[in-house]
Legacy VTK file of the C-alpha trace (Angstrom):
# vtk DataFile Version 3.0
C-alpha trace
ASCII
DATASET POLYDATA
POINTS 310 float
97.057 119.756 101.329
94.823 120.427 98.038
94.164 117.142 97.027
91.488 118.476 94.281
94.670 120.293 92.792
96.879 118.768 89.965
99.766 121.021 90.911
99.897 119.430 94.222
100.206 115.986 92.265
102.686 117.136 90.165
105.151 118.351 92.817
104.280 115.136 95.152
105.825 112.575 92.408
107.982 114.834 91.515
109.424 115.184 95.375
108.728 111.010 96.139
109.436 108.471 93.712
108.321 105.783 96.390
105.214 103.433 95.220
102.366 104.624 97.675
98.963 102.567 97.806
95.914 104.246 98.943
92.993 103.413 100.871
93.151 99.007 100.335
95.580 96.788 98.738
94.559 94.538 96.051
95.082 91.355 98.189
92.502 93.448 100.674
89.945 94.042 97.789
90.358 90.866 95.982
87.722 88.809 97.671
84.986 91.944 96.257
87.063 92.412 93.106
87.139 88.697 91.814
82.918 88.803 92.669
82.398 90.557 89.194
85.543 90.069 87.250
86.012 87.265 84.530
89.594 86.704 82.420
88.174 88.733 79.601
86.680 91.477 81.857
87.786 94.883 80.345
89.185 97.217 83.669
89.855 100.827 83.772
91.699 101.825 86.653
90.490 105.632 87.514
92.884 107.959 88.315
95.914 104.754 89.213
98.859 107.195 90.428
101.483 104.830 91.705
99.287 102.231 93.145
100.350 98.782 91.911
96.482 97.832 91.292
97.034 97.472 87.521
100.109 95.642 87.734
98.217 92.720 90.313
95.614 92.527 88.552
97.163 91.713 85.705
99.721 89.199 87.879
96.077 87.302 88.822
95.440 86.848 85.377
93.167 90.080 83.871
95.457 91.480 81.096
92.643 93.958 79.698
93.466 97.002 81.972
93.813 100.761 80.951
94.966 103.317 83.793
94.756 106.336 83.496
95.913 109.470 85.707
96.242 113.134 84.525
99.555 113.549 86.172
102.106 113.234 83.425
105.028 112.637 85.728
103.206 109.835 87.026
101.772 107.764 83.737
105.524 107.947 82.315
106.794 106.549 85.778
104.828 103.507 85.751
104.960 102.846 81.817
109.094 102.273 82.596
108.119 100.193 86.093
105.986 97.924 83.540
107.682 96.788 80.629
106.976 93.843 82.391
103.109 94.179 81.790
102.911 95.077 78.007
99.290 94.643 78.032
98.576 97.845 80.663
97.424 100.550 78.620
98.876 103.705 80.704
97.123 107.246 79.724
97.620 110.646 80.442
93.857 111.697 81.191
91.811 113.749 83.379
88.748 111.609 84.409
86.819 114.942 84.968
87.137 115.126 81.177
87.501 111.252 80.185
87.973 110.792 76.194
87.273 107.157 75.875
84.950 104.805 73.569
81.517 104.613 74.877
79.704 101.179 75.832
83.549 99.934 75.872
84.556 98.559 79.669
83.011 96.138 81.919
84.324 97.672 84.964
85.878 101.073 86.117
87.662 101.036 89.576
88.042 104.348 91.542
90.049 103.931 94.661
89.777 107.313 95.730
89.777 109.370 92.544
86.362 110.519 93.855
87.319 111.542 97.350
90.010 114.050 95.715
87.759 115.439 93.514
85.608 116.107 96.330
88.572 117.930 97.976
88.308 120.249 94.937
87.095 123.614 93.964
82.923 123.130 92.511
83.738 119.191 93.139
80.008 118.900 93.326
79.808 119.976 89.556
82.973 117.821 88.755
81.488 114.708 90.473
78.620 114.736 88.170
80.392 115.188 84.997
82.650 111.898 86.711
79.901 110.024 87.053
78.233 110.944 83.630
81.672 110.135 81.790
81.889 106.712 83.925
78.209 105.715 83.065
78.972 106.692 79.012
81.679 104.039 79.157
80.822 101.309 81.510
78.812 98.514 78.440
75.225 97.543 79.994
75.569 95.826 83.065
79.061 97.078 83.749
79.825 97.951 86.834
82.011 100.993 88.977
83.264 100.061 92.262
84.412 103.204 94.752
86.089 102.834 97.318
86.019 106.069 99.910
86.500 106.758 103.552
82.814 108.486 103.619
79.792 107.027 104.627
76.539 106.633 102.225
74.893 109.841 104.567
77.462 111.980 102.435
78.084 109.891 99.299
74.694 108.506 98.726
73.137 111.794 97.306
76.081 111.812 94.851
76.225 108.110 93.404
72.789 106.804 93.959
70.296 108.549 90.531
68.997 105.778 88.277
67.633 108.848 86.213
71.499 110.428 85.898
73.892 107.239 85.612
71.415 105.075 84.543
72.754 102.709 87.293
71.826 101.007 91.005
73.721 101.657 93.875
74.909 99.054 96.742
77.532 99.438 99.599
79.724 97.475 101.939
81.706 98.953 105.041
85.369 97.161 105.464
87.550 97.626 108.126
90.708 99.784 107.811
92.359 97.322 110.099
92.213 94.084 107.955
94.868 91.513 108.232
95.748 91.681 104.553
95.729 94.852 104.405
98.627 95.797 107.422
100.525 98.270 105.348
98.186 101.156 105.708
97.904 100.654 109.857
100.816 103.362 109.819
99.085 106.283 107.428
98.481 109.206 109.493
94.304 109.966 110.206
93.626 106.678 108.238
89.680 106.351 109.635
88.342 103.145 110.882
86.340 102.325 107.909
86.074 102.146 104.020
83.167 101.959 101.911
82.767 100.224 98.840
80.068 101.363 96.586
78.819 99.178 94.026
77.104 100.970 91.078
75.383 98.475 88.899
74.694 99.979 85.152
71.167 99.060 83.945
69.653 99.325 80.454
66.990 101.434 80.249
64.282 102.620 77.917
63.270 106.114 78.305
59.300 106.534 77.079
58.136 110.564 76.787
54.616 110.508 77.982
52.611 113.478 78.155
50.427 112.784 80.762
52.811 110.464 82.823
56.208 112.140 82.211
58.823 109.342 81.869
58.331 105.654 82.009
62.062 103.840 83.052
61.285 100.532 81.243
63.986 97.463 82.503
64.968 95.869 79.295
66.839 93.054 80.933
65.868 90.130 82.017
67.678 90.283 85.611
70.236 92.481 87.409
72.210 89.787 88.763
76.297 90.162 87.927
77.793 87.312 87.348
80.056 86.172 89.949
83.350 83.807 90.082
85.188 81.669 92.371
88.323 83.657 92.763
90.196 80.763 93.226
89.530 79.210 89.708
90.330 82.523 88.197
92.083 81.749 84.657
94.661 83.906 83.241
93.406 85.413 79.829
95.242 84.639 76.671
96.203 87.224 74.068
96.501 91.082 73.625
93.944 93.155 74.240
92.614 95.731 71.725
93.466 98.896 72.304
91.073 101.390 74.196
89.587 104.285 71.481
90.909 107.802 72.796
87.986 109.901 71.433
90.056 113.467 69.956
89.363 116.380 70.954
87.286 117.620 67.596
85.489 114.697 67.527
84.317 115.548 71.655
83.849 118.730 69.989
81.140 117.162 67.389
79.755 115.377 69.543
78.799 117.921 72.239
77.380 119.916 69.206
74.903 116.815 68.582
73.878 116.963 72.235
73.461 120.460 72.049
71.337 120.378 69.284
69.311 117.192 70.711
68.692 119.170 74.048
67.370 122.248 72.052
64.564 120.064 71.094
63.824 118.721 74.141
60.075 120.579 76.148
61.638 123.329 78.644
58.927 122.992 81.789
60.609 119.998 83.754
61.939 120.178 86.997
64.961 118.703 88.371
64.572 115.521 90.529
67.118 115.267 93.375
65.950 112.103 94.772
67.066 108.699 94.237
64.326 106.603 92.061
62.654 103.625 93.974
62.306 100.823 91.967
59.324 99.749 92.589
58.023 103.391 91.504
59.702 103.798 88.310
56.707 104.051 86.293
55.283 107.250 88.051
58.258 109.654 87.693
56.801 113.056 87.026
59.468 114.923 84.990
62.941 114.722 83.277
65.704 115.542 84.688
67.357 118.880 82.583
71.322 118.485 83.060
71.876 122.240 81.986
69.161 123.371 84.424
70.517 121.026 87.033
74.123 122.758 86.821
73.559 126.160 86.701
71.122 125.974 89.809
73.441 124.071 91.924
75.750 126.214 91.137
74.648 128.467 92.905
73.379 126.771 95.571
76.456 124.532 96.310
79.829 125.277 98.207
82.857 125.312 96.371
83.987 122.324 97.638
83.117 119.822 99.994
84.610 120.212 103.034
85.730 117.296 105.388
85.689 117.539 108.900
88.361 115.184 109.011
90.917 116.821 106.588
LINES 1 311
310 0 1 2 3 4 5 6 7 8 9 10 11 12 13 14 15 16 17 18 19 20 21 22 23 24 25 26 27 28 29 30 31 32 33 34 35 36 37 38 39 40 41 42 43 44 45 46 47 48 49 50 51 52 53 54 55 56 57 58 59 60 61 62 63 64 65 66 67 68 69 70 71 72 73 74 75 76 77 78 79 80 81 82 83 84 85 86 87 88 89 90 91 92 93 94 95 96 97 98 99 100 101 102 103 104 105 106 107 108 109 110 111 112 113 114 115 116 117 118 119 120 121 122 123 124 125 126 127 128 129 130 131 132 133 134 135 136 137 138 139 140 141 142 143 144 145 146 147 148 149 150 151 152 153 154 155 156 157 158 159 160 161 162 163 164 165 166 167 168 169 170 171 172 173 174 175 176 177 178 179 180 181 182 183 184 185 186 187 188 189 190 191 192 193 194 195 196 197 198 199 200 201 202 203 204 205 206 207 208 209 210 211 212 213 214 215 216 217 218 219 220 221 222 223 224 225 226 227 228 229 230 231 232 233 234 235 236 237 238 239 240 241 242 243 244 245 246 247 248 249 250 251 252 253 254 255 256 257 258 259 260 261 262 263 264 265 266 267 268 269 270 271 272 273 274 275 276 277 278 279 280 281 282 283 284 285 286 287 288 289 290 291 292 293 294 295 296 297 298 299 300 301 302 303 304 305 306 307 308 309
């Protein structure tokens, strides 16, 4: 089974109309979920399919939710199952090329979006652009929460680069076998453990120096996200506005304007493949060149990342 491959989508709700959830339930996640959620909280759900994550979400009282999934068969499926949840914004989108407003959500859940991708033909080139779209619309101090079935020693590399995402990386490990969470006990090769990674988006300065290179200055005060009691949770009043789906030509324009911005950027810098220490932020020698990076990975990278497992 490709899961990297939209075709294979496609023809899977095509052939099974059932409601599948994968990886963890929203009653399993809850507990992590309601942590760094607040009534207002604006949620996009990455790459939803027929998971009813949306549609709890909003039933425990967080209305502002877009989903989006680049299956058409699917979004148009679970706009009918939700007339019942007006508020959902359901979009036909490819997160590998995700058109939304910058600065504009507070949290982006991927519930195995990424572990599909990774499945996929150069998934190490479409991970970055992922991430870089996620960090261009998580707001400072917005959050994305993954949830995968590998451990940091093969995702680490991929989510944790303050220089890249602009963001700090934590993780939990959750049993598979969870009481809320029963459902799944029956899903063939289901491993013992999920991860949850936590990547916290942090608002940097970026100072050119000469002599130093850069200079990663923390503009905020603290990194701490605020957390809530999920059990005084309020349900949020009114519609939420609806998210901006940036068109084509104006992607278009815009990649010009980083085009042109990169052209007068110095050429001798190296890439920097390690994650940054905090504590050494000041001392990083050179900037990281996201053309360079690509076309020498390219090269050096498989096509996809194979899992033993799979």
């Amino acid at each position: 089974m490709n899961y990297g491959n939209k075709d294979f989508w496609e023809q899977r709700y095509r052939d099974n109309d059932e409601r599948f959830e994968w990886y963890k339930s929203y009653a399993a996640l809850r507990p992590i979920l309601a942590k760094h959620l607040t009534p207002d909280s604006k949620i996009l759900d990455l790459g939803c399919g027929s998971s009813r994550l949306a549609e709890d979400l909003y039933d425990d009282g967080f209305k502002n939710i877009t989903a989006i999934d680049k299956s058409p068969v699917i979004i148009q499926r679970m706009k009918k199952a939700n007339v019942g949840h007006p508020e959902i914004q359901w979009i036909e989108m490819d997160a590998i090329k995700l058109r939304l407003e910058k600065n504009s959500f507070d949290i982006v859940i991927d519930k195995g979006t990424t572990d599909t991708i990774f499945c996929g033909e150069n998934s190490f080139r479409n991970i970055r652009r992922l991430l870089h779209n996620i960090s261009d619309v998580l707001k400072p101090d917005g959050l994305l929460i993954s949830i995968s079935h590998r451990a940091p020693d093969k995702r680490e590399k991929h989510f944790n680069n303050q220089i890249k995402y602009g963001w700090i990386m934590a993780v939990q490990k959750i049993n598979t076998q969870d009481e809320k969470d029963k459902q799944e006990d029956d899903i063939e090769g289901l491993p013992e453990w999920f991860y949850v990674y936590t990547m916290s988006k942090k608002e940097y300065a970026v100072e050119k120096n000469k002599n130093q290179g850069l200079n990663l200055v923390d503009n905020r005060a603290d990194i701490q996200t605020q957390k809530i009691d999920s059990a005084n949770v309020q349900i949020a009043e009114g519609i939420p506005d609806q998210p901006q789906v940036i068109q084509p030509e104006q992607e278009s324009q815009q990649l010009s304007q980083n085009v042109d911005t990169q052209k007068e950027q110095p050429k001798e810098e190296t890439q920097i493949e390690d994650p940054i220490d905090n504590q050494k932020n000041e001392q990083i020698a050179e900037e990281v060149q996201n053309a360079d990076l690509d076309q020498k990975q390219n090269v050096e990278e498989p096509k996809q990342d194979q899992d033993p497992d799979k």
